[in-house]
Every structure is written in C-alpha cells, then in structure tokens.
N, C-alpha and C positions, 0 to 999 in steps of 0.2 A: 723803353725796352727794345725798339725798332732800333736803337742806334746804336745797340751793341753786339749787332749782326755785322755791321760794316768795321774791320779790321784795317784794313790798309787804302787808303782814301786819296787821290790823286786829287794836285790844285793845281792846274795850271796858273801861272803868274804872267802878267804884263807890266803891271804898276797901277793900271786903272783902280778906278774906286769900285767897279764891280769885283774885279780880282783881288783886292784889301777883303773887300766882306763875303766871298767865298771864302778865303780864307779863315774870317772869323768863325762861320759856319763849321768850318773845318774841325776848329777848335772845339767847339761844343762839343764832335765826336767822338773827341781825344779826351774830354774830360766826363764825359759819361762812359768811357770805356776803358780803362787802365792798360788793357793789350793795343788799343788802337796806335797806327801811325801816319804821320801823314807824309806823304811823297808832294814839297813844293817843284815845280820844276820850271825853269824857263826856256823856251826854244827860240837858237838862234837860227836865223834863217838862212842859207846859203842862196845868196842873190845872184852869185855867178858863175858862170860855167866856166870850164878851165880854156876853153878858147876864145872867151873873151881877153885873158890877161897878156899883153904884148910884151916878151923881152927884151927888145929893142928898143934902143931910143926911139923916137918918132926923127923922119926924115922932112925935108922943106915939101914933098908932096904929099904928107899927109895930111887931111885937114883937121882930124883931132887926133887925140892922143889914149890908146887903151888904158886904163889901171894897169901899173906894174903888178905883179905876184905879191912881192916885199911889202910894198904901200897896201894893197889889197887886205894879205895877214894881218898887217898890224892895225889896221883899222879894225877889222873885224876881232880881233883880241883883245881891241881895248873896248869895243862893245859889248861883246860878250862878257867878259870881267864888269864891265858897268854894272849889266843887268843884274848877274848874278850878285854883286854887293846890294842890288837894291833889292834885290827880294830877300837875300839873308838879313837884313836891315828891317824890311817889313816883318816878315815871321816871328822876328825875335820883339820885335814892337808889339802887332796885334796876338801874340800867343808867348808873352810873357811869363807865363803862371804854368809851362808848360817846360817838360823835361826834356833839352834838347836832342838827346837820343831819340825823343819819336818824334822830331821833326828833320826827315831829308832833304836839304837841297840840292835838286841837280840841274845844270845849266847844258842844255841836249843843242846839237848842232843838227837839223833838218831840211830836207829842198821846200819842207811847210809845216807850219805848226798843226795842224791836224794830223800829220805824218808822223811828226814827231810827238803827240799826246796819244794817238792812239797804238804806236810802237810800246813808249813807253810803259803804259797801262797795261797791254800784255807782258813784256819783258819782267815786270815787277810785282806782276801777277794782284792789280789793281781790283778791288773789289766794287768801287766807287769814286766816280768822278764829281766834283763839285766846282765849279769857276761860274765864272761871272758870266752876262746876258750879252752880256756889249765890252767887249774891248776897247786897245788905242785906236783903232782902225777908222776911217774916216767916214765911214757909213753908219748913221745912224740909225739903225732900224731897228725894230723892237727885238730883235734876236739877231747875235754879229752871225758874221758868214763862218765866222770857226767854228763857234759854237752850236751852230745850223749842224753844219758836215760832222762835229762829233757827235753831236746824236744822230745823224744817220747810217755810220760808219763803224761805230764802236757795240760791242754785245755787253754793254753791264751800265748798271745803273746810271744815268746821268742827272744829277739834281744843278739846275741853272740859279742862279742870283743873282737879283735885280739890285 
C-alpha cells in the first residue's frame, strides 16, 4: 500500500550493478501501481570548461596540445549516445513486463551528477528517488560520494540499493 503513494520515481543510471537493481526496485513500483512512472536518466558530465578548448593549431613552442572544440563535441556525443543506448538497453531488459510509456529515458548534460539528479528530480517534479549505493566511481565505500550528496541535498524521498 506504501508503494502506491510514490507516482513518479527517479533512477538514476550508471550501468553498475547497483544501478541495474535500483532499477529493478523501480519496477516493483510500476507494477504495484498502474499510474506510476519511472524517470531513467543518465548524466553526462561536462568535464571542460570552454577555455580550455584551443583553436589553433599548436605552435613548435608549445609543449602540449589543448582538445580542439570539434574533437571535444564529438567525443562527448558519442559518449553521451553510448550511455544513453545502454541504459535504454537496460530498462527495456530489467523491466520487460513493463509498458514503455512509463518508462522515461533522459540522458542530462551537467557540470555533476548530483547537479544534474537533483535539478532533474525537481524539474520533473520527482516524488522518489531510488539508485544504487555505490556507483562506477572508483571509491569503494559503503555509500558512493553521489549518493552521499543526494541525500543531503535533495528534499524527497531517497531509497538507496545495495
């Protein structure tokens, strides 16, 4: 009965196995609730600022070479498109049995994923948040640093999965 208070349920995605079984959790909500939906989303990260990107060739005195703009885009587009086929890929694998109408993918571009999960989550007017304990990220600690900062940053529900 508790699970059909929660309507619109935010996953954040990575590809980790925590983020697979948030999701699946997700799914339980979707199927004990017939109005429910779930907002998948993946944040890409803006790694660089625009004065790092050099238009210029590089000269014999400089000792390295900035990222072009061109090369910059297209890398970051063809990342961004990764991500996003792999979490539509997931969704549609772990929630199967699920009407894709209530499942949204959105792939957000942000200077941090806490920035961009917890924009999101208002913007979409998020009732519930569910992801994983520990992400890709290279620290392994019993609770990741995104998931630290969205529950200390975000005002609604946050259920974490181990």
């Amino acid at each position: 009965l508790a699970m059909m208070r929660f309507k619109n349920i935010l996953v954040p995605y990575d590809g980790s196995e925590h983020a697979d079984r948030a999701l699946d959790v997700a799914g339980d909500f979707l199927r004990s609730n017939p109005e429910a939906r779930v907002h998948v989303i993946s944040v890409t990260y803006v790694a660089l600022d625009a004065a790092d990107f050099n238009p210029d060739p590089p000269n014999e005195d400089e000792q390295y070479n900035l990222l072009g703009y061109e090369m910059y885009e297209e890398v970051f587009s063809q990342e961004q498109k990764a991500a996003h086929r792999a979490m539509v890929q997931a969704a549609s694998e772990i929630l199967p049995d699920i009407e894709p109408e209530r499942v949204i993918c959105d792939t957000i571009i942000r200077p941090s994923a806490v920035e961009g999960i917890e924009d999101y989550a208002r913007r979409k007017k998020c009732d519930l948040i569910v992801m994983g304990r520990r992400g890709l990220g290279g620290l392994r600690q019993f609770v990741g640093s995104v998931t630290k900062e969205v529950l200390h940053r975000v005002d609604l529900p946050v259920m974490t999965i181990k």
